[in-house]
N, C-alpha and C positions, 0 to 999 in steps of 0.2 A: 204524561206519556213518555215524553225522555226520562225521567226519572228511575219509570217502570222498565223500561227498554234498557238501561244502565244497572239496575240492579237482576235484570234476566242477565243479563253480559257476566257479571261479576260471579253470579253462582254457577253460571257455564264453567269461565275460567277456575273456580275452584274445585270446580270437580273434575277438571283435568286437568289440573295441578296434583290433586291428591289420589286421580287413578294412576294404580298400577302397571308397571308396563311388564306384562310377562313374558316378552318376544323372545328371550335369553331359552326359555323352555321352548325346543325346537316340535314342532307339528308332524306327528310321525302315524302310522298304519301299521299295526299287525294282524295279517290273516292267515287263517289254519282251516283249513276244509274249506266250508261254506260262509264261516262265521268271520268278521272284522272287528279288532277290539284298536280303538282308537287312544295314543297315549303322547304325554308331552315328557319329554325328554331334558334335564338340566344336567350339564358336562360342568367337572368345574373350572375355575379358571384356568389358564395356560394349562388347558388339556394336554396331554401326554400319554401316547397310544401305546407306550412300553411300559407303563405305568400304571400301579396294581391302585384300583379303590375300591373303595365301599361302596357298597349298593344300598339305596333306600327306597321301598314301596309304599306310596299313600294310596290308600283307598277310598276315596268319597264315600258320602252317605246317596242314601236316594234321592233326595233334592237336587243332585245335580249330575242324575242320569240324564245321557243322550247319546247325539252324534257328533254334537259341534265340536269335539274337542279343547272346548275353553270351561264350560262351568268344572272340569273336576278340581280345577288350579282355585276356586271361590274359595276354599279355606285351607290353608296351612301352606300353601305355596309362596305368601308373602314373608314366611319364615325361610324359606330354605333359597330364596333370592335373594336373601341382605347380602350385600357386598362381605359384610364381618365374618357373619357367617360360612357364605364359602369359601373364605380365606382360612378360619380356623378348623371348620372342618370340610373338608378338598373330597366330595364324592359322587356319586352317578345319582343324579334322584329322579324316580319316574311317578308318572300320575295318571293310570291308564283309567279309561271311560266307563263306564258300566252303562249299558244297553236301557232304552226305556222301560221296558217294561221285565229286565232280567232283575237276579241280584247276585252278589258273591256267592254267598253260601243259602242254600236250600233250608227255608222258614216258614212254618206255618202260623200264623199270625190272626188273632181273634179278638173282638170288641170293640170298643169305642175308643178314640184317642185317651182318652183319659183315662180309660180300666180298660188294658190293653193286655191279653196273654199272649207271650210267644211258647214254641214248641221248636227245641231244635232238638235237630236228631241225631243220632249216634253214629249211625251209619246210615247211607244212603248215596243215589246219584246225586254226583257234582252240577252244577249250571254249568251252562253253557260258556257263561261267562268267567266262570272258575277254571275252567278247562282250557278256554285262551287265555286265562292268566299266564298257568303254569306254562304254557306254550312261548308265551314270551319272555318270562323269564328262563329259560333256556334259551330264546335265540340271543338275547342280552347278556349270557354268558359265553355266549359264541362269538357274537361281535363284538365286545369288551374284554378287558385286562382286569377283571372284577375278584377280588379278596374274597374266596370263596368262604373263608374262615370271619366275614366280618358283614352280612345278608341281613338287614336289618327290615322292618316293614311293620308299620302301624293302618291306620284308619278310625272314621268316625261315624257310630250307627249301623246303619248298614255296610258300613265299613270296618269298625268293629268286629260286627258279626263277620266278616270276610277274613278279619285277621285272625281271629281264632280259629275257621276253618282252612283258611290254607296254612299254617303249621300244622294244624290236625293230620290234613295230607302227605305234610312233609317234613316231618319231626325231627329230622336232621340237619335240614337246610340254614334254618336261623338261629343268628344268635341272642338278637333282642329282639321284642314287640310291645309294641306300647297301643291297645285297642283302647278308644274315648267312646262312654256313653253306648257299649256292646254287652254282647254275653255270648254263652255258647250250651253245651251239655257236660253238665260236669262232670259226666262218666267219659269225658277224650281226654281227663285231667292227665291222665297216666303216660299219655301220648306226648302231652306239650313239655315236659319237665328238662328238655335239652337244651330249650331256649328260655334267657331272661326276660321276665315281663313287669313292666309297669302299667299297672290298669287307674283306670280314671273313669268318673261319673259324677254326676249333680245326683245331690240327695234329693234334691226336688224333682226330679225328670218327671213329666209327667207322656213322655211317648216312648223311651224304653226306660220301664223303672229299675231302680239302680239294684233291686236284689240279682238282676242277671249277674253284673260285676261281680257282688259281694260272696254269690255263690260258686263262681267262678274261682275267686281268691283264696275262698276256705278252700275248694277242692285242690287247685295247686299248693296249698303249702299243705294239706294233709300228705300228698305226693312228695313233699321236701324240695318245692319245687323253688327258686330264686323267684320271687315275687316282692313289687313294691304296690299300693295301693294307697291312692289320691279320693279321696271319696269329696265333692265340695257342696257343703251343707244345703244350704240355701239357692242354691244351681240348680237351674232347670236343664232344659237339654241340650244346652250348647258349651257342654263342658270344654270342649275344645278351645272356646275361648280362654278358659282359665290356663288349659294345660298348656297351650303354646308362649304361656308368658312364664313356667314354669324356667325358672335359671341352670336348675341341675338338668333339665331335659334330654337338649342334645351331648353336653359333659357324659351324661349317664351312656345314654345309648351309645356314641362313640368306642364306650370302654369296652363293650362289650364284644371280644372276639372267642373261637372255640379252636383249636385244633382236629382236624378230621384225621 
């Protein structure tokens, strides 16, 4: 019995030894009409309110739609908290919620997980939740000292599919995007060619298969468009894990500014 009671102790202690602390990403609200889109906020160190940064948007996927405000930080937010990292690169990075039952961008979606079609569309109404994006990324230009020339924004999945619709919308806005394990309608290719993108996928995804990307990437460079593309063979759908260990990642994305 004490043995068992000692070894429950010890795998407590290491799993809060080895969680997370995200409290640095502050707990914040934005609402517009009717609607509340819930987002976490990271300032970087010795903030400085006269002081121009970079802006970063992650997008979760659907796993970690709600309200609480904590699952959208479940993946990639353990990157953009390293100590290192906000030292070498100093910028604003937000990680707003997507609603249960909403998604970024408007999907039609058929089959079984395993032979799964999606249908995105060329044109059409934005979500609800797309609409208080772009909502708060202007009040976040209002209340920040933000590098209008340096708006960077990725996601994964359904997050993915988010980032390629909001450049769709807003084709001038950014300068990089790096969507993991997404796709879009390669007829917007014409639209995104303002911003540089690096896309990523598991050849193995078996819940968005990887031709969304592939087809994505032929259409931006038939466009002439600044494209890198990371495809990982054997990768299922959690490419994100590969790409956040990727070394050139944030190097890359950093570099990336435009002149307006």
């Amino acid at each position: 019995m004490l043995r068992s009671c000692t070894l429950i102790f010890l795998l407590l202690m290491g799993t809060s030894l080895f969680a997370q602390d995200f409290s640095a990403f502050d707990k914040k609200l934005f609402s517009q009409g009717s609607g509340v889109l819930p987002y976490r906020i990271l300032l970087p160190k010795a903030f400085d309110a006269d002081k121009k940064y970079p802006l970063i948007l992650f997008l979760h996927g659907s796993g970690e739609r709600g309200n609480d405000n904590e699952k959208q930080l479940t993946h990639g937010a353990e990157l953009f908290i390293r100590d290192s990292i906000r030292e070498q690169f100093p910028a604003i990075v937000v990680f707003p919620q997507c609603a249960e039952k909403s998604t970024w961008a408007r999907i039609e979606v058929q089959g079984e997980w395993s032979n799964r079609t999606f249908t995105f569309f060329k044109k059409g109404q934005p979500t609800q939740e797309m609409l208080l994006l772009e909502g708060l990324i202007k009040e976040l230009m209002e209340t920040y000292n933000i590098k209008k020339n340096q708006m960077l924004v990725g996601g994964l999945s359904m997050g993915g599919f988010g980032t390629f619709e909001l450049v769709n919308r807003n084709p001038r806005m950014f300068s990089a995007a790096f969507p993991i394990c997404g796709g879009a309608n390669p007829k917007i290719a014409g639209r995104l060619t303002k911003t540089d993108w690096w896309v990523f996928h598991g050849g193995a995804d078996d819940v968005v298969p990887p031709k969304y990307s592939t087809e994505m990437v032929e259409a931006l460079k038939a466009k002439r468009a600044k494209v890198r593309y990371s495809l990982y063979p054997a990768v299922k759908h959690n490419s994100w894990d590969y790409t956040f260990k990727e070394p050139e990642l944030l190097p890359w994305l950093f570099s990336k500014s435009r002149f307006r």
